[in-house]
C-alpha positions in Angstrom: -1.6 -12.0 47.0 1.7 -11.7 44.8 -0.4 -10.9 42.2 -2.4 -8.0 44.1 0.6 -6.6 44.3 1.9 -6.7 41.2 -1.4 -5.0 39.7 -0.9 -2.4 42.7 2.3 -1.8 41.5 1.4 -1.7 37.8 -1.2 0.6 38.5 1.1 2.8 40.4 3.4 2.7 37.7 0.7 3.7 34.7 -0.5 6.9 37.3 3.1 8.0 37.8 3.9 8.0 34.1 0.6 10.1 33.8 0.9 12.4 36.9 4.5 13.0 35.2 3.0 13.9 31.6 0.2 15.8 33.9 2.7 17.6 35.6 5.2 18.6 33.0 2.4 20.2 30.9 0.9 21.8 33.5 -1.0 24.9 32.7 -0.3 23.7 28.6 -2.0 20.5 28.5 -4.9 20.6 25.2 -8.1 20.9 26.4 -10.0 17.7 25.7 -6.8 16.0 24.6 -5.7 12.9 25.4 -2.2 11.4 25.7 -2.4 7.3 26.3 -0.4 4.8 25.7 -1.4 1.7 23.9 -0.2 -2.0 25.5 2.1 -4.3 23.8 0.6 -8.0 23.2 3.9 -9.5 22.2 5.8 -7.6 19.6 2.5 -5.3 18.8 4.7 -2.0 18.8 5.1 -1.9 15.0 1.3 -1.7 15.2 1.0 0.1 18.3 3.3 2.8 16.7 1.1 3.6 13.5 -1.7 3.8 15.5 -0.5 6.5 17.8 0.5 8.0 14.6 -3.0 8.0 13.1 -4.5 8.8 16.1 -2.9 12.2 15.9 -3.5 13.0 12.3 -6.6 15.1 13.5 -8.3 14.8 10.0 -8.3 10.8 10.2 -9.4 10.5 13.7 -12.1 13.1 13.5 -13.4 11.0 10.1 -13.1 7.6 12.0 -15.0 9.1 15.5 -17.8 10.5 13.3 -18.2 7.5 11.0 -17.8 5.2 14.4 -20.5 7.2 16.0 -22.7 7.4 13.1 -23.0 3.7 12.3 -23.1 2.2 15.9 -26.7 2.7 16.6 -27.3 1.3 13.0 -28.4 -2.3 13.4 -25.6 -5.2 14.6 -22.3 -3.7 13.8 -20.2 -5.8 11.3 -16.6 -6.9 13.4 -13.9 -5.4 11.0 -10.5 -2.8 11.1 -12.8 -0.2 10.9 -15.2 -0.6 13.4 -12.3 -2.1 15.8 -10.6 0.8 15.6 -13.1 3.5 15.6 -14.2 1.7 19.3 -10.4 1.9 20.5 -9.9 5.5 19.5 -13.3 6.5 20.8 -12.1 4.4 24.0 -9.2 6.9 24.2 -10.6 10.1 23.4 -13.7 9.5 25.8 -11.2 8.9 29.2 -12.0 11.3 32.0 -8.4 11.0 32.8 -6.2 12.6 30.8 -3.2 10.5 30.4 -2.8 6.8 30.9 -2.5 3.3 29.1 -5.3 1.3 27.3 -5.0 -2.5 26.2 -6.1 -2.3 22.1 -6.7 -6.3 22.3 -10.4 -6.3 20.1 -8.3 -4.4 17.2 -5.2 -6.9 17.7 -7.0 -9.8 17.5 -9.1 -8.3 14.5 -5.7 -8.0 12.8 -4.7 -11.3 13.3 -7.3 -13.2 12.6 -8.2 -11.1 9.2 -4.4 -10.9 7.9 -2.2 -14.6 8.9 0.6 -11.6 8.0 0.3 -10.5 11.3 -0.4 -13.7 13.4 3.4 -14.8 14.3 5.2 -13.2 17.2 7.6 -12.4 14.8 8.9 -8.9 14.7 6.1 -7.2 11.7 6.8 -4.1 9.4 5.3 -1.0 10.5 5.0 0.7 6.8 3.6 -2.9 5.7 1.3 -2.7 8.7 0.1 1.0 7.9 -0.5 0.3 4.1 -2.4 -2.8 4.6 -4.5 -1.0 7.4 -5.6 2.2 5.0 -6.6 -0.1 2.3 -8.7 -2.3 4.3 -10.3 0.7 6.0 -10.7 2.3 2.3 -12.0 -0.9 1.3 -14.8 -1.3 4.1 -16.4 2.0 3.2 -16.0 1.7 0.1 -18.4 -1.8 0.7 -20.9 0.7 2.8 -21.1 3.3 0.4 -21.9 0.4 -2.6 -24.6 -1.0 0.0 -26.5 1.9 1.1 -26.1 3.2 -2.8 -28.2 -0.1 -3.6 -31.0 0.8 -1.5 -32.4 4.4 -0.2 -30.0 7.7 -0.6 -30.9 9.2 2.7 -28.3 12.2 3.8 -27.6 9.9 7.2 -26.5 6.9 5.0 -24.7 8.9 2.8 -22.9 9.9 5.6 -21.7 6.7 6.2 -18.8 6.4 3.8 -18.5 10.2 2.6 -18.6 8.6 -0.8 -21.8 10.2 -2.6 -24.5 8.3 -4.3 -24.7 6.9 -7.8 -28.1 7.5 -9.7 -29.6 4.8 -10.0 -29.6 2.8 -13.6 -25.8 3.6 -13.9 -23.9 0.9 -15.2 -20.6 1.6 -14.9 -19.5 2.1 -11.4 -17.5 4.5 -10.9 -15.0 4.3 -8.1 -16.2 5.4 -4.8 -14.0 7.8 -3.2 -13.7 7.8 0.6 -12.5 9.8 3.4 -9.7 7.8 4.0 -8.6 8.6 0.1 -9.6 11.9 1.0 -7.4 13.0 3.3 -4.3 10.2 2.2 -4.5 9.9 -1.4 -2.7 11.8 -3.9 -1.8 11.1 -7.9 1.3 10.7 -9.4 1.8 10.8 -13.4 4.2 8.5 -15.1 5.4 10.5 -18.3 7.6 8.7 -20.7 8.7 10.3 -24.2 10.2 7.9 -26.8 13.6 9.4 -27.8 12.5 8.2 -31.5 9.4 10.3 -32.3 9.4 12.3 -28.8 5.7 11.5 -28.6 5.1 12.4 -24.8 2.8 8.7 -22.8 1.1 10.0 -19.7 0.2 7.4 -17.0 -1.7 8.7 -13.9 -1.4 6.3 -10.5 -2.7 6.6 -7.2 -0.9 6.5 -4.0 -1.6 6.3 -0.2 2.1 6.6 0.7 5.3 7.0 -0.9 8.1 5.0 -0.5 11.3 7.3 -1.4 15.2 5.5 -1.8 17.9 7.2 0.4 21.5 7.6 0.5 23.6 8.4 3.5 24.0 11.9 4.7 21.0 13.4 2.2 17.8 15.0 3.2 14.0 14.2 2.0 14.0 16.9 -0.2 17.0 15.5 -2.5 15.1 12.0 -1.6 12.1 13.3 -3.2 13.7 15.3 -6.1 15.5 11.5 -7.4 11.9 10.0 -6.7 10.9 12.7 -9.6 14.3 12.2 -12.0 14.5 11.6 -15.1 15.4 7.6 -15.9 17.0 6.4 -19.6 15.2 3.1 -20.6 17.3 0.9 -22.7 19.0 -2.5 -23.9 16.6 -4.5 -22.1 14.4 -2.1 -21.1 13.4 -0.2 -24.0 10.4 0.9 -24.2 7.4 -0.2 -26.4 5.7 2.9 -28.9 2.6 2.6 -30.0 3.5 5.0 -32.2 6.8 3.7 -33.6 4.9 -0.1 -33.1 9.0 -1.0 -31.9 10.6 -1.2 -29.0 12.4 2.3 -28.8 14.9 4.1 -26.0 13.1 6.6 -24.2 13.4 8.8 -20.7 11.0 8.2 -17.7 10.5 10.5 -15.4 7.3 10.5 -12.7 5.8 13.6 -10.9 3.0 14.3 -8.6 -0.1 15.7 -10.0 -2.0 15.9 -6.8 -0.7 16.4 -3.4 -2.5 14.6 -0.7 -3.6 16.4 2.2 -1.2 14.7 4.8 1.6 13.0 3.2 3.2 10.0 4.3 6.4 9.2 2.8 7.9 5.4 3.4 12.0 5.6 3.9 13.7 2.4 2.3 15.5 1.4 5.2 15.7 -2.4 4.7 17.6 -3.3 1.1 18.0 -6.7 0.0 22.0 -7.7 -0.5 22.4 -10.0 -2.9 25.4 -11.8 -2.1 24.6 -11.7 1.3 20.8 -13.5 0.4 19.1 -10.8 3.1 18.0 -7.9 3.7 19.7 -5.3 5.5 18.9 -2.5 7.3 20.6 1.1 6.4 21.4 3.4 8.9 21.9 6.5 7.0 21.0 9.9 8.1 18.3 11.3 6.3 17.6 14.9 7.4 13.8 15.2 7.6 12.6 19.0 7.8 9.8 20.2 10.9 8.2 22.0 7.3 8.6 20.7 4.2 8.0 22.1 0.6 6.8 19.8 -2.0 8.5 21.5 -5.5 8.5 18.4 -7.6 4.8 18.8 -8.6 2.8 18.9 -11.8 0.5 21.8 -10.8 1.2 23.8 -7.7 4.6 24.0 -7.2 5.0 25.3 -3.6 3.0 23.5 -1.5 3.9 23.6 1.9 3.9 20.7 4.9 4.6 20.5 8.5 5.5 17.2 10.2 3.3 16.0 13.0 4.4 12.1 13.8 7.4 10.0 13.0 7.3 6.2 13.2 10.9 5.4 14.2 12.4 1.7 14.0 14.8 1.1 17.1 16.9 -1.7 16.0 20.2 -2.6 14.1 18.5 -5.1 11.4 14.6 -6.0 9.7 13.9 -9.1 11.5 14.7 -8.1 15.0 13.9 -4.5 16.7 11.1 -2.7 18.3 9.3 0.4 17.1 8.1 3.9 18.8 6.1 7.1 17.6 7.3 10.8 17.8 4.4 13.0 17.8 3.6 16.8 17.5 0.6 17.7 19.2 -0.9 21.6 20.0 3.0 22.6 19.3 4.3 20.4 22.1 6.3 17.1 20.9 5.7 13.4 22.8 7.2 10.3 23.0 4.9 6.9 22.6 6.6 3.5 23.6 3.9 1.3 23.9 2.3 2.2 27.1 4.9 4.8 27.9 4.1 8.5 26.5 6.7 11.4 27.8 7.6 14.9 26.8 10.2 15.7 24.2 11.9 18.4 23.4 11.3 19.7 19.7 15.1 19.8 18.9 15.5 16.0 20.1 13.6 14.9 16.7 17.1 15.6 14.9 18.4 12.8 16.9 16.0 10.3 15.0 17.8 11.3 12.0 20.1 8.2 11.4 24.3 7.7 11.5 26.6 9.7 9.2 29.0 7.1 9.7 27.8 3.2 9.6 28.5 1.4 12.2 27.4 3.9 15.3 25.4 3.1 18.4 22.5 4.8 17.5 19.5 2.4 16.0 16.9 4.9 16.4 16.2 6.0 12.5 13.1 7.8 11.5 11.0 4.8 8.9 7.7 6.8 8.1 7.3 10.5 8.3 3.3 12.1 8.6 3.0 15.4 7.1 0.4 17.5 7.2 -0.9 20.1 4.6 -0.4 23.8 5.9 -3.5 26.1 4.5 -2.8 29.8 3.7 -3.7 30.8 7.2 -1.3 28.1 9.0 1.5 29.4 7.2 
């Protein structure tokens, strides 16, 4: 009986937290949107938290429903990342209510028992969560495209990983390019001149995410701008010339070539101290704009982005804590903590900044910022 009630009362409490969502949208709630939260199986929230993230970056989910209802009529469905989480997110955006709370166990227990990373109840890293989870997905389509390019090119199969086909009798594979490096990927170029014969080396690397240094009371622009400055390599680190054949001083600089669509950029929160033999989490208040403009670039210089999710650590160290998502969607801002989802006020992101001073009460800091690419017409 005691536990009747205690489901009666847990269902009460999920349809309050929706009726209250419901309610303060009124009129203004998306039609066809969906706003659930996701349940926490033991210090899941660093998981949870990217996922509401991801779910939201409209590119990524419409990509992953497509792909998820393209293949799952197509013989026995392999149990991977991708298919775990294309059933979780089709699970969400096929509710006929409208807010609510759904259990993402199959794609948990994927995770754990692909990656021992994530088996421990330990507290996890979202940003190491979120990298690992693009390349595997990357990685799995990647796998489709090189199977169905093996056998019959049919447009349906093609579909499948959005990579195109290879004629057939080509040796060298080339790497297949899928939607997930689509819409995440960008290029940056690692130029370094040799101070001796000022012979320019060029080195182009891909990326998924960034991952920027901060400082306290600074902004992601300037964080951005020292992620693109110019670095003096020498004493030890001098820099070998192929065309000096001698270790030679030289500058370093890197830049980015190619934008990606939505950019996620990694804030370096956790630093290790040395003579403390740990890491450490830094609180510092790094001002993160609603639109950003992307000036340290090879090519186009004034690209413009608009933030639409915010993983934000809650905590005052690495190993302990708990994590929640800020998200923008159809201009209105929510709140995702694990099964709870509420309103926010746009002008309450601010607050996720970090402390100007070190030691303050605040320990909810803003760890990985989405941004999306604004076309000429958005702007």
């Amino acid at each position: 009986m005691v536990k009747g009630i205690n489901l009666l009362e847990w269902l009460y409490k999920m349809g309050a937290n929706g009726s209250k969502l419901e309610k303060a949208l009124g009129d203004q709630f998306p039609e066809g949107e969906r706003y659930f939260g996701l349940e926490n199986f033991g210090n899941t929230c660093y998981c949870n938290s990217v996922l509401q993230a991801l779910y939201f970056c409209v590119p990524f989910r419409e990509q992953l429903l497509e792909h998820y209802s393209n293949t799952k009529g197509v013989g026995e469905p392999e149990e991977n990342l991708l298919n775990c989480l294309g059933d979780l997110f089709t699970q969400i955006s096929s509710q006929k209510r409208k807010t609510g709370s759904v259990a993402p166990r199959r794609f948990v227990n994927r995770l754990k028992k692909q990656n021992e990373l994530f088996r421990s109840y330990m507290h996890q890293d979202a940003h190491e969560f979120l990298n690992y989870l693009l390349n595997e997905l990357a990685e799995t389509l990647a796998k489709e495209a090189r199977s169905t390019n093996t056998g019959d090119s049919s447009p349906s199969r093609e579909k499948l990983a959005n990579g195109g086909t290879k004629p057939v009798g080509v040796v060298k594979e080339e790497p297949i390019v899928t939607w997930v490096h689509k819409i995440f990927q960008g290029i940056v170029t690692n130029e370094t001149k040799c101070l001796q014969c000022e012979t320019v080396t060029a080195r182009d690397e891909t990326y998924l995410d960034l991952s920027v240094d901060i400082e306290q009371n600074t902004s992601i622009t300037n964080c951005l701008k020292n992620f693109s400055s110019t670095e003096t390599l020498n004493g030890n680190d001098k820099f070998f010339c192929d065309k000096c054949c001698s270790l030679q001083e030289a500058q370093k600089r890197m830049k980015i070539k190619k934008p990606p669509q939505i950019l996620v950029i990694h804030l370096k929160r956790f630093k290790y101290i040395e003579h403390l033999g740990r890491y450490k989490k830094l609180s510092y208040r790094v001002v993160f704009p609603l639109e950003l403009k992307l000036s340290n670039t090879t090519e186009d210089s004034d690209i413009e982005y608009s933030l639409f999710a915010v993983v934000v650590h809650v905590g005052s160290g690495p190993n302990h804590g708990h994590y929640v998502s800020l998200v923008k969607s159809h201009n209105h801002w929510l709140y995702f903590d694990d099964e709870n989802v509420e309103m926010m006020e746009e002008h309450s992101v601010q607050t996720f900044f970090g402390s100007a001073q070190e030691y303050s009460s605040n320990t909810d800091h803003g760890y990985i910022l989405f941004y999306e690419s604004l076309s000429p017409e958005d702007k």
